[in-house]
MIVEXRO-374228 format. One record per atom (N, C-alpha, C): residue number from 1; residue in one letter; chain; atom name; x, y, z. Coordinates in nm, 3 decimals. Example, Ala and Ser with C-alpha at 12.3 -4.5 7.8 and 13.67 -1.06 7.14 Angstrom:
<recs>
(rec 1,a,A,N,(1.319,-0.569,0.780))
(rec 1,a,A,CA,(1.230,-0.450,0.780))
(rec 1,a,A,C,(1.320,-0.330,0.780))
(rec 2,s,A,N,(1.285,-0.225,0.708))
(rec 2,s,A,CA,(1.367,-0.106,0.714))
(rec 2,s,A,C,(1.290,0.003,0.787))
</recs>
This chain:
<recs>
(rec 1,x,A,N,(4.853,5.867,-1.547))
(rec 1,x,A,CA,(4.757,5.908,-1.448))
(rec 1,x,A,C,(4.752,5.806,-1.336))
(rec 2,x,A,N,(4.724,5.869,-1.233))
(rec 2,x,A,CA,(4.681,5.738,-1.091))
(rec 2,x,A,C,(4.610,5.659,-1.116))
(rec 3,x,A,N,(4.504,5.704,-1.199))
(rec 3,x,A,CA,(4.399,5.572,-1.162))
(rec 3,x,A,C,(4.416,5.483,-1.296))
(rec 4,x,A,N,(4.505,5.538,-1.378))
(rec 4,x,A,CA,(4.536,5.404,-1.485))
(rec 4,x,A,C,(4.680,5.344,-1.427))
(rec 5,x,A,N,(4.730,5.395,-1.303))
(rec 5,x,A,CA,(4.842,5.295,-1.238))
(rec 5,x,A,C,(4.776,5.177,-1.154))
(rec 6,x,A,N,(4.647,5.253,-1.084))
(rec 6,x,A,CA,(4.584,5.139,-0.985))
(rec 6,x,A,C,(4.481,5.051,-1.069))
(rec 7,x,A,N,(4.462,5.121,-1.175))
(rec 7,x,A,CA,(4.372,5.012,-1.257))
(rec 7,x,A,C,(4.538,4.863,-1.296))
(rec 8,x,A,N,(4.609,4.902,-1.371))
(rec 8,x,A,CA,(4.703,4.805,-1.403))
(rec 8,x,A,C,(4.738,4.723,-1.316))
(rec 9,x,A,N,(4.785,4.828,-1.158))
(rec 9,x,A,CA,(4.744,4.744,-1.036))
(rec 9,x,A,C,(4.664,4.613,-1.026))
(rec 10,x,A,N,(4.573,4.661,-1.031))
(rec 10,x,A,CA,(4.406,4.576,-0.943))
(rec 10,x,A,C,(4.413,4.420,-1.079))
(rec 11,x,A,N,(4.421,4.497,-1.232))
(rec 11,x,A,CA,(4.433,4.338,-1.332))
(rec 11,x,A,C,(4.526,4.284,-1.298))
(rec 12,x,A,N,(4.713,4.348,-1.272))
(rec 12,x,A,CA,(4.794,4.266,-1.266))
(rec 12,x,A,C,(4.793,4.114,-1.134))
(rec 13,x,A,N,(4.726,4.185,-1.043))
(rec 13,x,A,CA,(4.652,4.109,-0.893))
(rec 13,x,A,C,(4.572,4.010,-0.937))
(rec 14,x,A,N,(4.470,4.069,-0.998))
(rec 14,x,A,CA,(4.348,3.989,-1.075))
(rec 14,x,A,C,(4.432,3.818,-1.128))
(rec 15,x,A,N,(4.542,3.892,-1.239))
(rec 15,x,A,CA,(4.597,3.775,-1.335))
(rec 15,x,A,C,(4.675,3.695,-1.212))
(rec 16,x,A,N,(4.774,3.750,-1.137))
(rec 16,x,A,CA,(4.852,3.661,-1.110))
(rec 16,x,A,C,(4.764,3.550,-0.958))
(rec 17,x,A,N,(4.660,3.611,-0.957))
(rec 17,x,A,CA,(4.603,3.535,-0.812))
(rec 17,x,A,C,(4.497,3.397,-0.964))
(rec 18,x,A,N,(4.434,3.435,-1.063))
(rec 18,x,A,CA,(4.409,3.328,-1.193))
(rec 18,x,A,C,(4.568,3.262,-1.192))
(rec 19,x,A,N,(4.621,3.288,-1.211))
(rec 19,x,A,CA,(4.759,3.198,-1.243))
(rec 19,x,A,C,(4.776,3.124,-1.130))
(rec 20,x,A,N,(4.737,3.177,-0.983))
(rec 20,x,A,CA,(4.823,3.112,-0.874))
(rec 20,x,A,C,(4.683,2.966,-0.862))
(rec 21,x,A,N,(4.566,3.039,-0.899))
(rec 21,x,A,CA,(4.491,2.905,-0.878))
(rec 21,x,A,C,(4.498,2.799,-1.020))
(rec 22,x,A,N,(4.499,2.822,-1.127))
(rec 22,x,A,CA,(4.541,2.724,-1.201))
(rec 22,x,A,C,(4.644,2.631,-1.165))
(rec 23,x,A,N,(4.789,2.692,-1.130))
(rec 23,x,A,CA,(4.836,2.601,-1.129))
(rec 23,x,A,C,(4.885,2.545,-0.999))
(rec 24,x,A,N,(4.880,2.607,-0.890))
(rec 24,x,A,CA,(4.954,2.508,-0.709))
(rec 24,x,A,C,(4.845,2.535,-0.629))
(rec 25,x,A,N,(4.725,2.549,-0.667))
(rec 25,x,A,CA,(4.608,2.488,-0.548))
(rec 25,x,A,C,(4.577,2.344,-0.611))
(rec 26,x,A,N,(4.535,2.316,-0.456))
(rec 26,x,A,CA,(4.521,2.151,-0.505))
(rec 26,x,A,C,(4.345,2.102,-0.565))
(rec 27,x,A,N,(4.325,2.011,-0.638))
(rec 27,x,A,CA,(4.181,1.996,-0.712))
(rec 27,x,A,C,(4.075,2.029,-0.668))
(rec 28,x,A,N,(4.107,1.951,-0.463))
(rec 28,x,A,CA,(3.957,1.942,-0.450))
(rec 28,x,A,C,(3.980,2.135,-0.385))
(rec 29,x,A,N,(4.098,2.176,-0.352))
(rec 29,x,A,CA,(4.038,2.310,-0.337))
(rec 29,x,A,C,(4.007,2.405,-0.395))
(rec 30,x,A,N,(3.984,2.405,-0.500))
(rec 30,x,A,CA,(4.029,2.460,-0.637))
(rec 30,x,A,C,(3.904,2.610,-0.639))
(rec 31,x,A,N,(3.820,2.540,-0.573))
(rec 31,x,A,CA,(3.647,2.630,-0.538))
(rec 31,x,A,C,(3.680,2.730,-0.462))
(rec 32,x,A,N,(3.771,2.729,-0.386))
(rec 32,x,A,CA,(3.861,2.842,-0.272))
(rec 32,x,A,C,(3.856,2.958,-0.380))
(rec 33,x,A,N,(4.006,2.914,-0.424))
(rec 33,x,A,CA,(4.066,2.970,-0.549))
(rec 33,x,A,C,(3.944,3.051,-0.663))
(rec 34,x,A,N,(3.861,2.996,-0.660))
(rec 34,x,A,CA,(3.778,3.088,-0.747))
(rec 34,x,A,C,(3.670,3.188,-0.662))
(rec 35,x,A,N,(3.676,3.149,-0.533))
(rec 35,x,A,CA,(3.634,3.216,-0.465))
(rec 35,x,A,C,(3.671,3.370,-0.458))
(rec 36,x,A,N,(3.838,3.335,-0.420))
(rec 36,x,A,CA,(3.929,3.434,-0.402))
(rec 36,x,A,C,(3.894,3.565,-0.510))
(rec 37,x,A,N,(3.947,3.508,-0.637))
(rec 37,x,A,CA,(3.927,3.520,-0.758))
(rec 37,x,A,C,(3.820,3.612,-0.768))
(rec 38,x,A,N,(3.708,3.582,-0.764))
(rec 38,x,A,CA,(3.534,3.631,-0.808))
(rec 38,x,A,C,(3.539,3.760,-0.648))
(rec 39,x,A,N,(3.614,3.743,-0.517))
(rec 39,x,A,CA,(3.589,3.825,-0.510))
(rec 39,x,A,C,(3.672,3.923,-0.481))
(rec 40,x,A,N,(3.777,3.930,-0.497))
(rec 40,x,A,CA,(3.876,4.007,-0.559))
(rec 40,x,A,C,(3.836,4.074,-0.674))
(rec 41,x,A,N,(3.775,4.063,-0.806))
(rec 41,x,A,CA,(3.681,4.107,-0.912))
(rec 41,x,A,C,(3.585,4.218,-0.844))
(rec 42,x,A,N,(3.503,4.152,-0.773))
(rec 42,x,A,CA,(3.399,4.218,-0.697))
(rec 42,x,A,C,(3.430,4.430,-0.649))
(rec 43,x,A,N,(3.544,4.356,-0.590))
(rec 43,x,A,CA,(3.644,4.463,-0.457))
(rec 43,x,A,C,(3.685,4.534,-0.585))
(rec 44,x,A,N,(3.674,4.477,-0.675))
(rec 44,x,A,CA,(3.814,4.605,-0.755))
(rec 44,x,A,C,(3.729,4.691,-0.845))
(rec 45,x,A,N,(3.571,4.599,-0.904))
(rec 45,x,A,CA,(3.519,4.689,-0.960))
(rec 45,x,A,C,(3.411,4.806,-0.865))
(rec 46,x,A,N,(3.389,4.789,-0.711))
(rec 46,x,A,CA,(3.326,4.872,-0.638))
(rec 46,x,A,C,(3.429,4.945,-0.630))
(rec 47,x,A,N,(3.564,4.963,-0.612))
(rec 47,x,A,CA,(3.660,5.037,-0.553))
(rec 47,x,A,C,(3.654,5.133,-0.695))
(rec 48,x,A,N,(3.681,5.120,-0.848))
(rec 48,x,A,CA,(3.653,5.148,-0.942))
(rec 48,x,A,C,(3.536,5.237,-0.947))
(rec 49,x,A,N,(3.411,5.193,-0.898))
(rec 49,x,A,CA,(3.281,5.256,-0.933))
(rec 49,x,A,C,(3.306,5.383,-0.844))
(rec 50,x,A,N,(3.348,5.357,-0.692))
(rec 50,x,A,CA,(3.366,5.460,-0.609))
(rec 50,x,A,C,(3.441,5.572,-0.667))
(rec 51,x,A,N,(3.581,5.539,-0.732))
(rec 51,x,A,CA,(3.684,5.636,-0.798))
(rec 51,x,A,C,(3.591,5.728,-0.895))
(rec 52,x,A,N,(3.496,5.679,-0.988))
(rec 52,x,A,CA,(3.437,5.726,-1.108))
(rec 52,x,A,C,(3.313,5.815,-1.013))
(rec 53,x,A,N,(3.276,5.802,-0.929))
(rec 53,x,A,CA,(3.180,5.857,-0.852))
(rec 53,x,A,C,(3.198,6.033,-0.809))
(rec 54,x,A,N,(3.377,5.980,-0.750))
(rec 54,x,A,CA,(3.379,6.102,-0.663))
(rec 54,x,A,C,(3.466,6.169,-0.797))
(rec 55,x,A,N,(3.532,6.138,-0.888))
(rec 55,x,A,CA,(3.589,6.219,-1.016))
(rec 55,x,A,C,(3.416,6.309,-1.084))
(rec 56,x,A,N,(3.378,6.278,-1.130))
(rec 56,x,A,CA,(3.251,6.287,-1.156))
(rec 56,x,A,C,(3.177,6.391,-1.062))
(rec 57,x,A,N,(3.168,6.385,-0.947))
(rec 57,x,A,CA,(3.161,6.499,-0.804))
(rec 57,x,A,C,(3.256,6.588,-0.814))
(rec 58,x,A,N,(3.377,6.512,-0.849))
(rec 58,x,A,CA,(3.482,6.692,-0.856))
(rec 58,x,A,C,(3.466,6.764,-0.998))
(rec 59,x,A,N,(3.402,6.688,-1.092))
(rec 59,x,A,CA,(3.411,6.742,-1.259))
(rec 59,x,A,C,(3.256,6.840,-1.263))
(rec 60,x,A,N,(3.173,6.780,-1.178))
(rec 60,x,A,CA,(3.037,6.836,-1.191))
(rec 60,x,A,C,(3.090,6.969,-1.123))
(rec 61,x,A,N,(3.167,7.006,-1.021))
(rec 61,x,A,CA,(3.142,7.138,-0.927))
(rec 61,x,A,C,(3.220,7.179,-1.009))
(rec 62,x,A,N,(3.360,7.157,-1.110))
(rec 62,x,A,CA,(3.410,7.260,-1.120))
(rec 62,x,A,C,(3.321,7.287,-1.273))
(rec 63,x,A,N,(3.275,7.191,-1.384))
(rec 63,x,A,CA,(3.207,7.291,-1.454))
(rec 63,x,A,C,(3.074,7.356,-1.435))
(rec 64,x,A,N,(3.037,7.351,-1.315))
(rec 64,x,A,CA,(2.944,7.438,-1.237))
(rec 64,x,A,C,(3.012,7.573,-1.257))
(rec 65,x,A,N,(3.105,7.563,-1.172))
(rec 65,x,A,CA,(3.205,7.725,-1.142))
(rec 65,x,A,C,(3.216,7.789,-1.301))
(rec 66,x,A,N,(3.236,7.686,-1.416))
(rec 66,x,A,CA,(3.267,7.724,-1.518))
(rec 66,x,A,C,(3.197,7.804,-1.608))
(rec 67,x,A,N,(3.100,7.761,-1.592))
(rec 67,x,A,CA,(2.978,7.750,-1.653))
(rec 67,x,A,C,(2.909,7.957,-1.628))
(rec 68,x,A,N,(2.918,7.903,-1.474))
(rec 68,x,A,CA,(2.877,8.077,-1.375))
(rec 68,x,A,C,(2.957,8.178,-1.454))
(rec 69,x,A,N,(3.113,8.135,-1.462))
(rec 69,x,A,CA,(3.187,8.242,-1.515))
(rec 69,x,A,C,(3.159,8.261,-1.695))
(rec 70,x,A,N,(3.132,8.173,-1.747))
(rec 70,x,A,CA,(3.105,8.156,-1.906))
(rec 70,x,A,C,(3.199,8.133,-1.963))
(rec 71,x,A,N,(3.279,8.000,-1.909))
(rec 71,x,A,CA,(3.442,7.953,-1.935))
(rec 71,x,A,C,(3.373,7.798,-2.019))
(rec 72,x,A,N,(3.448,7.798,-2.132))
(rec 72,x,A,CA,(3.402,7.647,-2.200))
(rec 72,x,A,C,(3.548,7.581,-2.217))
(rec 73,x,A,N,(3.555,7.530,-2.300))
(rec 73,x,A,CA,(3.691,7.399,-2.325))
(rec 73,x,A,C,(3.783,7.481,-2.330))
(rec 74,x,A,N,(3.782,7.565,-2.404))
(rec 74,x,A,CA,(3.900,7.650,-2.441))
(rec 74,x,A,C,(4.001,7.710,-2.304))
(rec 75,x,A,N,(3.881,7.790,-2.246))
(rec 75,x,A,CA,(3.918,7.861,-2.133))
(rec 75,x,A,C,(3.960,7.757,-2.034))
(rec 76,x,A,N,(3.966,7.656,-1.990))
(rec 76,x,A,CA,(3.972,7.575,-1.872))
(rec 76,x,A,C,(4.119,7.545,-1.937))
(rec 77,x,A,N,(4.099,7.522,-2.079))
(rec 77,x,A,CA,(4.216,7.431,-2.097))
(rec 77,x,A,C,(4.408,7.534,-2.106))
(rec 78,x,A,N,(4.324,7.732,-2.122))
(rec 78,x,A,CA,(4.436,7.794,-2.046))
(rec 78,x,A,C,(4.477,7.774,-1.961))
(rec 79,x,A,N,(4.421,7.750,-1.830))
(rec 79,x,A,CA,(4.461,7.716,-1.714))
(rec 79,x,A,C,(4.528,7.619,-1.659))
(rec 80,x,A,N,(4.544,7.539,-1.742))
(rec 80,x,A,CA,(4.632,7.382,-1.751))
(rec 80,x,A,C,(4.676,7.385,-1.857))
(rec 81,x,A,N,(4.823,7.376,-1.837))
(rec 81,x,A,CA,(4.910,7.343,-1.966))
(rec 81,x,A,C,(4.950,7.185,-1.995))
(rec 82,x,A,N,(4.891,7.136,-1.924))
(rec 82,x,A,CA,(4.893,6.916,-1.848))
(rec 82,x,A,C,(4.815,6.949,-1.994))
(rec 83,x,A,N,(4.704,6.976,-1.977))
(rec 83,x,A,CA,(4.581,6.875,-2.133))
(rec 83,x,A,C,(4.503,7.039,-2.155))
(rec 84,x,A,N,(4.503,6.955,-2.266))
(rec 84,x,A,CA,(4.441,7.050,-2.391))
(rec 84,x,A,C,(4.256,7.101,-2.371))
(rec 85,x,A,N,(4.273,7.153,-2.532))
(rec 85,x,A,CA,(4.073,7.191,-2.499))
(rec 85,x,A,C,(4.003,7.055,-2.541))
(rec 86,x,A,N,(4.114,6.943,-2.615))
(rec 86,x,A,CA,(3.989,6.827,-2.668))
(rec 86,x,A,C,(3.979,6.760,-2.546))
(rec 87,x,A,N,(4.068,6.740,-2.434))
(rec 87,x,A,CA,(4.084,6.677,-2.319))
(rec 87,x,A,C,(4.000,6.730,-2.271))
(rec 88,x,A,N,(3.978,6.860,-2.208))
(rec 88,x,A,CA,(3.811,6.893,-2.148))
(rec 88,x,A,C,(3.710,6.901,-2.184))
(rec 89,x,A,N,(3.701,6.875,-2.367))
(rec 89,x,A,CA,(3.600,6.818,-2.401))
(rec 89,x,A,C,(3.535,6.689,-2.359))
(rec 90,x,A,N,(3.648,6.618,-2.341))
(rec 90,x,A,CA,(3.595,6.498,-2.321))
(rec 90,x,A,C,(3.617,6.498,-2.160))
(rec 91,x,A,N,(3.636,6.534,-2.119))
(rec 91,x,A,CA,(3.614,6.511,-1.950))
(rec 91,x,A,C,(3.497,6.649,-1.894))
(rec 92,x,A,N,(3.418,6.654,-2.001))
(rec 92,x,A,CA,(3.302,6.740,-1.951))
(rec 92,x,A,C,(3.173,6.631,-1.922))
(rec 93,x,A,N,(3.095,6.660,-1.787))
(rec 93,x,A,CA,(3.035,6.551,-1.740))
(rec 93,x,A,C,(2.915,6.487,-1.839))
(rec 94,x,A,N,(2.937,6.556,-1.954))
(rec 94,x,A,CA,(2.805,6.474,-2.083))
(rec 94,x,A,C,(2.817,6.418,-2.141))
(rec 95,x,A,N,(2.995,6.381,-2.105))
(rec 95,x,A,CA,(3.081,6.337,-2.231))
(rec 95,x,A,C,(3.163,6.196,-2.160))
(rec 96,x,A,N,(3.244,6.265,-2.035))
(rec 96,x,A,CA,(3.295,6.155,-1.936))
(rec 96,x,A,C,(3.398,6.079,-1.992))
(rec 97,x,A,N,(3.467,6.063,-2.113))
(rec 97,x,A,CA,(3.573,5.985,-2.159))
(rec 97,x,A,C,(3.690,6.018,-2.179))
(rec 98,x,A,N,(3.731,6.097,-2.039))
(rec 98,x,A,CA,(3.871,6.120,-2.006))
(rec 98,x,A,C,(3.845,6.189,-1.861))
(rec 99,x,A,N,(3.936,6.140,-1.759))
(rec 99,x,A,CA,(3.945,6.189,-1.628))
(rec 99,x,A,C,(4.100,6.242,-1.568))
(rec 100,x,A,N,(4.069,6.394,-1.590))
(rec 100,x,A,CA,(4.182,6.434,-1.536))
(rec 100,x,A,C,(4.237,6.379,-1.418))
(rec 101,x,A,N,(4.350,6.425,-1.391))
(rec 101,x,A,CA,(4.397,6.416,-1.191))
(rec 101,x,A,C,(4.332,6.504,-1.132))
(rec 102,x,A,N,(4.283,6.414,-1.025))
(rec 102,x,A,CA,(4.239,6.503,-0.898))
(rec 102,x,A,C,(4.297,6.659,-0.889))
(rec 103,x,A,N,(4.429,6.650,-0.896))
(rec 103,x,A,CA,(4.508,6.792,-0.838))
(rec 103,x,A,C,(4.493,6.871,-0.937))
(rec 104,x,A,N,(4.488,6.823,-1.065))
(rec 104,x,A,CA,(4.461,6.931,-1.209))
(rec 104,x,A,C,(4.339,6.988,-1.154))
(rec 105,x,A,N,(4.196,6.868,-1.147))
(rec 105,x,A,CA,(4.071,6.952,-1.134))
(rec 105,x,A,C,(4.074,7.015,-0.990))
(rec 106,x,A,N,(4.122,6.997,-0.826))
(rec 106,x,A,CA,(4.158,7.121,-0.769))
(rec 106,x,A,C,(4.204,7.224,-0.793))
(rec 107,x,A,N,(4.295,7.227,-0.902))
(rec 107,x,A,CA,(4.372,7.367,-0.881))
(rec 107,x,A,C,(4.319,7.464,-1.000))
(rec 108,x,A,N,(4.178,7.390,-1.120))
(rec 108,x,A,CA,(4.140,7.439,-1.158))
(rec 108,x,A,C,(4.029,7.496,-1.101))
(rec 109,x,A,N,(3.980,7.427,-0.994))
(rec 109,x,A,CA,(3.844,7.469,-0.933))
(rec 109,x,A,C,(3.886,7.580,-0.874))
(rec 110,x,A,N,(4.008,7.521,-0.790))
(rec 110,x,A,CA,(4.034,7.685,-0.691))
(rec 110,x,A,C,(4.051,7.838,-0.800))
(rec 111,x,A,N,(4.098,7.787,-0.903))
(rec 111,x,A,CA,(4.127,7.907,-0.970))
(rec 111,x,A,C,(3.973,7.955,-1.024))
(rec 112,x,A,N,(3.889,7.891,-1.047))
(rec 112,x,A,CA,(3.777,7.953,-1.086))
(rec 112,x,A,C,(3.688,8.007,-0.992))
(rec 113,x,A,N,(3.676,7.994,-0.895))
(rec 113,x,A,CA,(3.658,8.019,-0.758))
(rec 113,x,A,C,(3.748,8.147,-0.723))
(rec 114,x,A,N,(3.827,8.183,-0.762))
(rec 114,x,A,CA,(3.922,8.295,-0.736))
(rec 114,x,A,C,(3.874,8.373,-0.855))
(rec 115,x,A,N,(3.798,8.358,-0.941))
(rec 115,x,A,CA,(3.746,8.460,-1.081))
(rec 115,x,A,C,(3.653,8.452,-1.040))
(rec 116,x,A,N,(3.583,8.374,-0.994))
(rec 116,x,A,CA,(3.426,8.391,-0.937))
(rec 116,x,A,C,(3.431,8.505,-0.838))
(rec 117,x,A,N,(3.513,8.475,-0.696))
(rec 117,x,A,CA,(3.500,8.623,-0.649))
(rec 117,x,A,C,(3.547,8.746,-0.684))
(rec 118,x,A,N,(3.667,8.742,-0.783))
(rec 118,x,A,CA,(3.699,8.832,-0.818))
(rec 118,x,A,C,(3.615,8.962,-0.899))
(rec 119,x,A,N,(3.523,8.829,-0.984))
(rec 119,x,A,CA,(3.381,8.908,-1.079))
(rec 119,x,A,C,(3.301,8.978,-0.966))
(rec 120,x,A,N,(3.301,8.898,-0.873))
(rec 120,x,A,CA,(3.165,8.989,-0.723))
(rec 120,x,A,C,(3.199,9.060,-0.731))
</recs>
């Protein structure tokens, strides 16, 4: 998934900028270096909170749509052959411990949205 590439990202950054101040900044600057450090941490877990924010915004509307039509794990998880019905179990917003891709939950929204008007 993307956001477990940019998560590996953001620690591998994390570790190697800890490594770069341990060992070739010099003593008395060393306070820089943890500067850097602490806020680099900072940046990666707001950038993080933001990601979980707007996943969470796209998971709430589409089991909104879902919900209207009377579609539960099962049914969503026809529509994607990527992940299963325990996978939208757990990426149902009460539950939250799995986050599809963005483009999975678009192209599931659009499709429920296309049964939604279709039922009108």
């Amino acid at each position: 998934m993307k956001t477990e590439w940019v998560n590996r990202f953001g620690v591998a950054i994390g570790i190697i900028v800890a490594i770069l101040i341990y060992v070739f900044i010099v003593d008395s600057l060393h306070w820089y270096g943890w500067l850097v450090e602490i806020g680099w941490l900072i940046l990666l877990q707001l950038f993080f909170d933001q990601r979980i924010r707007h996943k969470k915004r796209l998971l709430t509307k589409m089991w909104a749509l879902a919900e209207q039509l009377g579609y539960g794990d099962a049914e969503i998880a026809e529509l994607t052959p990527k992940y299963g019905r325990i996978d939208w179990q757990l990426a149902h917003t009460d539950n939250f411990q799995f986050q599809p891709s963005d483009v999975v939950i678009a192209q599931v929204t659009d499709q429920l949205e296309k049964d939604l008007e279709a039922r009108a």
